[in-house]
C-alpha positions, 0 to 999 in steps of 0.5 A: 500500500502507497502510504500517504506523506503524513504517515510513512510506516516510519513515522507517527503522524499526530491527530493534529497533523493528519486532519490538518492536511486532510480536512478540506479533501475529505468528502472526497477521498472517503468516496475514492479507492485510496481514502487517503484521509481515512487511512491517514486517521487509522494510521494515526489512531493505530500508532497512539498505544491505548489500551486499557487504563491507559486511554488518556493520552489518546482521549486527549488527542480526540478531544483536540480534534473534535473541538477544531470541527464548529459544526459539533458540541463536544463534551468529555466525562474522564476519558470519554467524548461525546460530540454532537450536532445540531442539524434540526433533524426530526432523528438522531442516531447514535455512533459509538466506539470504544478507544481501548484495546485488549493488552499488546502481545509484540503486535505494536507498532502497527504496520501495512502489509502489502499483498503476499506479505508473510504475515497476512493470515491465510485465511484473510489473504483467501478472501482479500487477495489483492489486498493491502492489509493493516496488521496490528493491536486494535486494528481489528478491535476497533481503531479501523471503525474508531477511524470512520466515525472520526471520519464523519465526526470532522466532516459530516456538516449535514445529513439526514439525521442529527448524530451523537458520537461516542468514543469512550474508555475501558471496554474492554474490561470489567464493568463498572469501568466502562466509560459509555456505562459512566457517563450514562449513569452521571449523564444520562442526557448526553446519551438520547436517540432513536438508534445506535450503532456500536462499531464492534467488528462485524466484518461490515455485517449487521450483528443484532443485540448480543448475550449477556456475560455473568462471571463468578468463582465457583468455590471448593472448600477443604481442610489444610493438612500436610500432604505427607498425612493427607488423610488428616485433612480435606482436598479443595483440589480434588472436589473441583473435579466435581464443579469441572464435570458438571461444566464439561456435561452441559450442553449450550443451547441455541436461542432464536430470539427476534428471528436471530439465533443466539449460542449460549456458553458456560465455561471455566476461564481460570483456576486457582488452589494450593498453598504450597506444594506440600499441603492439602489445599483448603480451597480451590476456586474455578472462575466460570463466565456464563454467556447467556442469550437475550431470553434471560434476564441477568437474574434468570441467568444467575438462577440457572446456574446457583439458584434463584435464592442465591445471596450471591451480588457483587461485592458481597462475598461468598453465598451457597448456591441454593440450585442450578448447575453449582448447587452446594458450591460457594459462589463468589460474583465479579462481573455482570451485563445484560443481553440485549434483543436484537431490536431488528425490527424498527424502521431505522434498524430496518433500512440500515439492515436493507442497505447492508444487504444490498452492499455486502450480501451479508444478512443480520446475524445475532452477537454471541459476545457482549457488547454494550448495544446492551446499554442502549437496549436498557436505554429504550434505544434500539442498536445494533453492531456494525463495525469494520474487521472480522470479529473472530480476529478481535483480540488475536496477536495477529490482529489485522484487517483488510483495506477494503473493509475500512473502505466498505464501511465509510461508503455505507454510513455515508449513504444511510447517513445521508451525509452532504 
């Protein structure tokens, strides 16, 4: 790929710098094969590190720019922006993006790949042959879609509904940190539309609602003894073995749910016992996270898996299950969202879905992971997942993402959005 003079794969171009050699060709280059301001943008938010806990820096440079552009109010909640327009438009859509990325695994600096590097994945070289291809941490998770609502953020001075843009901090870890959940909480009226679109990437498809997630300890409790007389005590260890075949005896179910199908998954993610290696450890705790699709709600989740009489909350310590799947077990909770429902079926939801399948041939299909189209859902605000990159990449030391597919979601926001 041809790098544009601001920003060689040598060189980190500013924020600053890039929009102010871009600005006035904007409209233009998003609608040409190149997109060299659009490229210029990612290039620049790819090489600005963010991941989580660490977003300042990056928060500061968006806000800089946003500020520079009259047509929008922009407003910051720690290191979360909220910029808006006032077009006078009988609607207004909501485009929100978080700015952290998943810890950096020897994948930044990014770089552009050109076609038959070897470092472009054969299963993205298959489907983008010809493709240069940006390789590197949040490529994928999701500067590229950062990138494009940036884009329309600076130069979108008129469309065919007023926009909300929301780039917000710690998604990708527990909770209560996430910053769109903060600034919905102590803002509530910053956050107000008929729709949103989360760009979590969906590799320019429509993803619907999402499962919620519950994640708990699953607690073993035993006696201590040394292990060369081990009949003196009681082995947390071993009675894990019994929270671990009830686990690998479940069978996930698939949910449809507003005509989508949702997979569920409940699976042990961590585990942790002993105190040293020669005594019976006294408790053992199996980490679990519990998928869960939008036909429940998180207090029908956490009875299915501990019972509905369940003391467990967070930040209250240990309580027996009282049923589900870990009856008899102590349970410990550490994080819970909601599901969201897939919300397909009204009219915004349903002219974006019917532009997506004219562009891409790509049909709605549900969100396994959790996303916060949750909170909008918990909002009353209709929302959906459309971002650039292959979803199952998200995360992955070898992140990466095809030019085409930045692109490709630049022309479909332009034309829904109507932007003039």
């Amino acid at each position: 790929m041809t790098q544009p003079e601001v920003m060689p794969n040598n060189a980190t171009a500013t924020l600053e710098q890039v929009v102010q050699h871009h600005i006035d060709t904007a409209h233009a280059a998003v609608r040409t094969s190149s997109g060299e301001a659009l490229d210029a943008l990612l290039w620049a938010l790819m090489n600005m590190e963010s991941v989580s806990d660490h977003e300042t820096a990056l928060a500061d440079a968006l806000e800089r720019v946003l500020r520079q552009a009259p047509h929008l109010e922009v407003k910051r909640h720690g290191d979360t922006l909220v910029a808006t327009t006032s077009f006078g438009k009988a609607q207004r859509v909501i485009l929100a993006g978080h700015i952290d990325t998943v810890p950096i695994i020897d994948n930044f600096p990014p770089q552009w790949l050109e076609p038959g590097d070897p470092k472009i994945r054969q299963d993205v070289k298959e489907v983008y042959p010809t493709d240069a291809v940006l390789w590197g941490r949040g490529a994928t998770d999701m500067k590229a879609s950062d990138a494009v609502m940036l884009y329309l953020a600076l130069t979108a001075t008129d469309a065919q509904y007023d926009i909300t843009y929301v780039f917000y901090d710690h998604e990708e870890v527990v909770a209560e940190k996430n910053g769109l959940g903060k600034v919905v909480r102590d803002h509530p009226d910053w956050i107000t539309g008929d729709f949103a679109i989360i760009g979590e990437p969906t590799s320019c498809g429509i993803e619907g609602g999402c499962n919620g997630t519950i994640r708990f300890d699953v607690i073993c409790h035993g006696i201590a003894a040394h292990s060369a007389r081990a009949w003196m005590g009681d082995n947390a260890i071993h009675h894990a073995a019994t929270v671990l075949s009830r686990l690998e005896a479940y069978e996930p179910r698939n949910i449809e749910v507003g005509g989508l199908v949702y997979r569920e998954g409940l699976n042990a993610t961590l585990i942790q016992g002993g105190t040293g290696t020669n005594v019976i450890p006294n408790e053992c705790r199996v980490h679990v996270n519990y998928r869960f699709a939008p036909d429940q709600s998180i207090a029908q989740a956490k009875a299915h898996v501990m019972g509905a009489d369940c003391a467990a909350e967070l930040g209250n310590g240990e309580h027996i299950a009282t049923g589900g799947i870990f009856e008899g077990f102590g349970i410990e909770m550490h994080d819970e969202s909601p599901a969201a429902k897939p919300g397909m079926d009204t009219p915004m939801a349903q002219s974006l879905a019917d532009l997506v399948l004219e562009q891409t041939g790509r049909a709605p299909l549900a969100k396994m992971g959790w996303t916060d189209v949750a909170r909008f859902s918990q909002l009353g605000i209709p929302a959906v997942n459309l971002g650039a990159g292959d979803p199952l990449l998200a995360h992955k030391a070898d992140e990466q993402l095809p030019h085409s597919q930045l692109t490709e979601l630049a022309q479909i926001l332009t034309k829904w959005l109507n932007v003039q």
